[in-house]
C-alpha positions in Angstrom: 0.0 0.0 0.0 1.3 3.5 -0.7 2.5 5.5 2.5 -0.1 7.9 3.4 0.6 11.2 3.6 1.9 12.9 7.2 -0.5 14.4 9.5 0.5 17.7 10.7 -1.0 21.3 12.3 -0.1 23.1 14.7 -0.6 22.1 18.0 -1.0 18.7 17.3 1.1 15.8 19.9 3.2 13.7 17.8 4.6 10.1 18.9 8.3 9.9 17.1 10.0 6.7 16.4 13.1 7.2 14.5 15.3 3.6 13.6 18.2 2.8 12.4 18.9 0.8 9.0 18.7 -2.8 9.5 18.6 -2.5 13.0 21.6 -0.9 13.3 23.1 1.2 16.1 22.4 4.9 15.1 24.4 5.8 18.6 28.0 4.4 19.4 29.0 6.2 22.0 28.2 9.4 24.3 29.5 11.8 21.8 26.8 10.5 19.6 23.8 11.3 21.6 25.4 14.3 22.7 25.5 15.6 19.3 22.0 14.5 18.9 20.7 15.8 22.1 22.9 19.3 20.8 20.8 19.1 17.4 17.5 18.4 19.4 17.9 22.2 21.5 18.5 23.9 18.2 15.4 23.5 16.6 13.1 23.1 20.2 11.5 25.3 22.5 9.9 28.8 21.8 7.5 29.0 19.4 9.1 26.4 17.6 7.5 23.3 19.3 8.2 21.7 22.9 9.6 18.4 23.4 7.4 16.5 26.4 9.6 13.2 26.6 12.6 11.9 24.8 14.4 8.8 24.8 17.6 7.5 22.6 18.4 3.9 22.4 21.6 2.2 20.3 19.6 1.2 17.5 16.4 3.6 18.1 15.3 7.2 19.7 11.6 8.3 20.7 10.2 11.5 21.0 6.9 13.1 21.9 6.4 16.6 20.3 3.8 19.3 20.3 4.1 20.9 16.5 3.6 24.9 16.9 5.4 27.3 14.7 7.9 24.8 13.3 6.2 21.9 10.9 6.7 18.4 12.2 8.6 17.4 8.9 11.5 20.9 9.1 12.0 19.5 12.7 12.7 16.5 11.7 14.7 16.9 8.6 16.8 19.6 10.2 17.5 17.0 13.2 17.6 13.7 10.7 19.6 15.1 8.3 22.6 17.3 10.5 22.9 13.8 12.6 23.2 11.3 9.5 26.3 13.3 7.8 27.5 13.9 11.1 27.3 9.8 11.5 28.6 9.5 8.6 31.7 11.5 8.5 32.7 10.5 12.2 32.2 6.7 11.3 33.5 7.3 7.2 30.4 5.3 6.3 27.9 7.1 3.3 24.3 5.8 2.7 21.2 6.3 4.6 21.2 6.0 8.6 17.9 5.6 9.6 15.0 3.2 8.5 12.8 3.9 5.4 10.9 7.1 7.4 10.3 8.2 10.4 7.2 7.0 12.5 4.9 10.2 13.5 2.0 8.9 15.6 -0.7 11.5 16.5 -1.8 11.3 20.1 -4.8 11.8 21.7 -2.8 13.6 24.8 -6.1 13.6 27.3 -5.9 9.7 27.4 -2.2 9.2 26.0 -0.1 11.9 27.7 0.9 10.2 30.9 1.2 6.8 29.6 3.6 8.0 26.6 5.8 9.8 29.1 6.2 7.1 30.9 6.4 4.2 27.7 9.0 6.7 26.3 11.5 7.4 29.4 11.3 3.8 30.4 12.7 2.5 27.4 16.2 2.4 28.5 15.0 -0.1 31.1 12.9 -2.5 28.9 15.6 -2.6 26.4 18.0 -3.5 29.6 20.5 -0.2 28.6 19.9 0.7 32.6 19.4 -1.4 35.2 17.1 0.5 37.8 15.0 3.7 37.9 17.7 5.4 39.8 20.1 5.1 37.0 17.5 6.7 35.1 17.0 9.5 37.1 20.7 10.8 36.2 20.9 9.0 32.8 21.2 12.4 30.6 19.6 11.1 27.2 15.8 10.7 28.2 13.8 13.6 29.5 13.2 11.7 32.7 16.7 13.7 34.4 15.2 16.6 33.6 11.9 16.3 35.1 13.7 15.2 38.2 15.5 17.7 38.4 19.1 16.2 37.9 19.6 17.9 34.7 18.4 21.5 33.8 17.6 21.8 30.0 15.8 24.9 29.0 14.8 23.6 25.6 12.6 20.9 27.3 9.3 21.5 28.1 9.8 19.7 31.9 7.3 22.9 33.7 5.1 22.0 31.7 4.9 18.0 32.1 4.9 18.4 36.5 1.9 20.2 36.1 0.4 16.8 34.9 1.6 15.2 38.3 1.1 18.4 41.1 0.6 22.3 41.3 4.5 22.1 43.4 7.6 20.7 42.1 8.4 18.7 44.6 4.4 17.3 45.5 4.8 16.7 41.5 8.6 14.7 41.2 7.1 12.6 44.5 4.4 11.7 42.1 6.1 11.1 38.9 8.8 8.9 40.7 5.7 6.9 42.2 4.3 7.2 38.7 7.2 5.1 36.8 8.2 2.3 39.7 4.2 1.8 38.9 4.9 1.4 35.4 8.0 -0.8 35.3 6.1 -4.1 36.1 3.8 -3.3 33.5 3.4 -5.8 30.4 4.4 -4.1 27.0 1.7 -1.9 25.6 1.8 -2.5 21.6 -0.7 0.4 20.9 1.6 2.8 22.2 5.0 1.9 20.1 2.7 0.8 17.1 0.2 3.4 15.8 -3.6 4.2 16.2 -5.9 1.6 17.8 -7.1 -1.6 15.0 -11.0 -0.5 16.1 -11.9 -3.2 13.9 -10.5 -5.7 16.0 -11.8 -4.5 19.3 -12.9 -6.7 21.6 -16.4 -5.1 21.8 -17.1 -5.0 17.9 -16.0 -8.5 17.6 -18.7 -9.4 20.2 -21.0 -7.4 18.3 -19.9 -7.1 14.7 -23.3 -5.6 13.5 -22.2 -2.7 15.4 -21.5 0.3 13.8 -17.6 0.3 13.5 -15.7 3.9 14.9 -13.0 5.3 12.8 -9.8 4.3 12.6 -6.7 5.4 11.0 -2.9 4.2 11.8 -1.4 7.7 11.9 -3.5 8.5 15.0 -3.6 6.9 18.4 -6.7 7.3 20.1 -10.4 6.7 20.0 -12.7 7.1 16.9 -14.0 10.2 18.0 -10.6 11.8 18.3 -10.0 10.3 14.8 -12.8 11.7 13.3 -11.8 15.1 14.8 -8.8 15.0 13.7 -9.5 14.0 10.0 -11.9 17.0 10.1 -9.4 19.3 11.4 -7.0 18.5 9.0 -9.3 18.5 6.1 -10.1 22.2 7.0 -6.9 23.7 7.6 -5.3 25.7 5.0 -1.6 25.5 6.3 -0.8 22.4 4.7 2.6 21.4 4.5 4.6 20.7 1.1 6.8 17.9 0.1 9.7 19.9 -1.0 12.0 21.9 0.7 12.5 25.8 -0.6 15.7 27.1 -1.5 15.8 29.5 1.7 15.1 26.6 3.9 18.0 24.5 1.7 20.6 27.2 2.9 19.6 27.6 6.2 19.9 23.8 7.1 22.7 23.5 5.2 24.2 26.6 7.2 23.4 24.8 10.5 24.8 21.4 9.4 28.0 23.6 8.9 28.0 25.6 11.4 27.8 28.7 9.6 25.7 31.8 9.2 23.6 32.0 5.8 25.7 35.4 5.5 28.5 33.2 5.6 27.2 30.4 3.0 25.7 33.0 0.4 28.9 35.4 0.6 31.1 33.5 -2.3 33.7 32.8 -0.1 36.4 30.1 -0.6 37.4 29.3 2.5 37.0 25.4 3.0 33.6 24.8 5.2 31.6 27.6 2.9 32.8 25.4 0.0 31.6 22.2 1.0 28.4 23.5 2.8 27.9 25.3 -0.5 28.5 22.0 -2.6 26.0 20.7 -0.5 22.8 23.6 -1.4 23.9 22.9 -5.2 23.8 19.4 -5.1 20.5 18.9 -3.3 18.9 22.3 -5.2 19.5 20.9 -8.8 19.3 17.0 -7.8 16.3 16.9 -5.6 14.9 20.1 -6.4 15.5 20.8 -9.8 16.3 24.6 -9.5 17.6 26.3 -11.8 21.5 27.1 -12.1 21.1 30.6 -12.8 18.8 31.2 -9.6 21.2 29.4 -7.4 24.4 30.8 -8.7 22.4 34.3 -7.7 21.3 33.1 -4.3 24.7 31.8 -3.6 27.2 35.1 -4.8 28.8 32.5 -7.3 28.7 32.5 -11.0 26.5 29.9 -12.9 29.8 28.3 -14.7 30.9 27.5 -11.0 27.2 25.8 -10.0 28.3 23.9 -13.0 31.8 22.9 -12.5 30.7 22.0 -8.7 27.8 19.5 -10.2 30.5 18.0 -12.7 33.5 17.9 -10.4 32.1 16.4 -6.9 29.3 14.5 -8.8 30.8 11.5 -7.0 31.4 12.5 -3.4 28.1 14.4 -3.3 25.9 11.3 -4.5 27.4 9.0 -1.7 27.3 12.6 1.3 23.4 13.5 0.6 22.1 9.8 0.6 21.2 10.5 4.4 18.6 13.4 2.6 15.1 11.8 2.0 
């Protein structure tokens, strides 16, 4: 079946599940998820989006995010992207990183919020990476440290998460603590890693299958009136988002990837990171985009001979450095 298309609006929740190729380790060692974590507070917080729980495994990461400002699929790409060349260059591998695409769930957060927190930060646990709840609690790569209090990260949304366990901090940590020893016992919850609820398959409409089935749809998690309302929404809402990138988004990730200004990228410089970076925006802009030369030799403070000679003479190495772009 063809992949159906991503649902996204501001203010939406979104379940994240982002894997690595054939089950591979997309982290190796603490450097890695630091880099990731460093990627993560560059694109969160404001009116950007907030980030309610994270979580990065070896071979897998989870995140819950609230879209606001920020589309779902810039967040991603911008984070995606930066950490696959990153990967990439550190380990001198090329190819993709992660997985076919990422997983974006839609959450019903009056019935799913809690229980997502807690399926997210406990995942170091199931998958035996920590031993105990305490190592958790000072473990720096899920959002759990944070809410605790070990960790101050002012890119997560951890204010805003107590409020769901007490009107104090410390009445709300007591909580949360008692909250996830509670959950640690718990059998594995399939609807929460896997997608929207198979209403068809219900226990109640399989006792009754003249009932009138509720909706259903594998991009949302929750019940088939939040479906519905959601579908509605969506159908309605006139910021939709595109399935291309524009050339001024192009520069500015490939400006953050580098570690430059877009000053820096568009000023014709030769110096060796403006270079690459800007091998980068002409690859991707002509490849994937199919702008023209003329517009990106003008956007770039370059002439359109060296747009040309840049496609002709790193044709090779480009190929194999933007496989991790999707």
């Amino acid at each position: 079946m063809p992949r159906g298309r991503r649902l996204d609006a501001p203010g939406l929740l979104h379940h994240i599940i982002v894997r690595g190729i054939e089950q591979r380790n997309i982290f190796i060692d603490n450097n890695d998820y630091d880099h990731f974590v460093a990627r993560l507070a560059q694109n969160t917080g404001g009116k950007n989006n907030r980030i309610y729980a994270f979580a990065l495994m070896p071979n897998h990461a989870h995140l819950l995010v609230r879209s606001l400002a920020m589309p779902l699929s810039t967040l991603m790409r911008r984070l995606l992207t930066g950490y696959a060349i990153y990967f990439n260059r550190r380990y001198k591998r090329c190819g993709h990183l992660f997985q076919n695409r990422y997983k974006s769930i839609v959450v019903d957060e009056d019935r799913y919020m809690r229980e997502l927190l807690r399926y997210i930060h406990l995942n170091p646990l199931r998958g035996k990476v920590l031993s105990s709840l305490a190592t958790l609690q000072i473990w720096p790569y899920t959002g759990h440290a944070a809410l605790i209090g070990s960790y101050n990260l002012p890119w997560y949304a951890a204010d805003e998460i107590l409020t769901l366990f007490g009107s104090r901090t410390t009445v709300a940590r007591e909580a949360l603590v008692r909250f996830m020893y509670s959950g640690i016992k718990e059998q594995h919850k399939a609807d929460l890693d896997g997608g929207g609820l198979r209403r068809s398959t219900d226990p109640a409409h399989l006792a009754n299958p003249a009932a009138q089935p509720t909706a259903y749809d594998e991009r949302i998690l929750g019940s088939g009136d939040f479906v519905s309302q959601v579908l509605a929404n969506l159908e309605h809402t006139t910021s939709k988002q595109t399935a291309h990138v524009s050339l001024e988004e192009l520069i500015s990730t490939a400006a953050s990837i580098f570690s430059l200004s877009t000053n820096d990228l568009c000023s014709g410089s030769k110096r060796k990171e403006v270079v690459r970076a800007r091998a980068v925006v002409i690859w991707y802009g002509v490849r994937r985009l199919g702008i023209a030369t003329a517009i990106l030799a003008n956007a770039l403070n370059v002439t359109a001979a060296a747009v040309r000679s840049t496609l002709r003479l790193r044709r090779g190495e480009l190929d194999s450095q933007m496989l991790p772009f999707r």
